[in-house]
C-alpha positions, 0 to 999 in steps of 0.5 A: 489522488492515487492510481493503479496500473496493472500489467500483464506482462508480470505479477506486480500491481503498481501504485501511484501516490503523491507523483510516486510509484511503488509496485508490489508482487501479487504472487507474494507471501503477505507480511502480515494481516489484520482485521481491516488489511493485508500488507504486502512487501514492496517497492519504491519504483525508482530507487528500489527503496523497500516499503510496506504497502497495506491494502485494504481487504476486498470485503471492505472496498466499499466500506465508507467508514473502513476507507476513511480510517485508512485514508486518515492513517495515511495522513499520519506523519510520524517519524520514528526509527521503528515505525514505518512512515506512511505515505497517504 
């Protein structure tokens, strides 16, 4: 299960998965797009670990089969030096 918190007193967006918190700012450059998502630059919340966080484009909130795809992309554990790991 995953939450998301939003704060109004900075720009950051924090999310909740697997009982950790990553947080990345909304006034940030994306790293990069594609067809289905916008990934973002950003950060584990207790250590500061640097991370790629990939969202979902709002066109597609409410696309059953779009959201199942990227639920099973987290699911996916790879470990690889140059691919980053996924966490669901």
């Amino acid at each position: 299960m995953s939450r998301i918190l939003l704060n109004q007193n900075d720009n950051n967006i924090y999310l909740e998965v697997d009982n950790c918190w990553y947080r990345y700012d909304t006034t940030s450059h994306p790293l990069g797009e594609g067809a289905m998502g916008i990934v973002y630059h950003g950060f584990r919340c207790d250590n500061n670990e640097q991370v790629a966080i990939k969202l979902i484009r709002p066109e597609f909130w409410n696309n059953i089969h779009i959201r199942n795809r990227c639920k099973l992309e987290g699911t996916i554990r790879l470990n690889h030096p140059n691919i980053i790991r996924m966490i669901g």
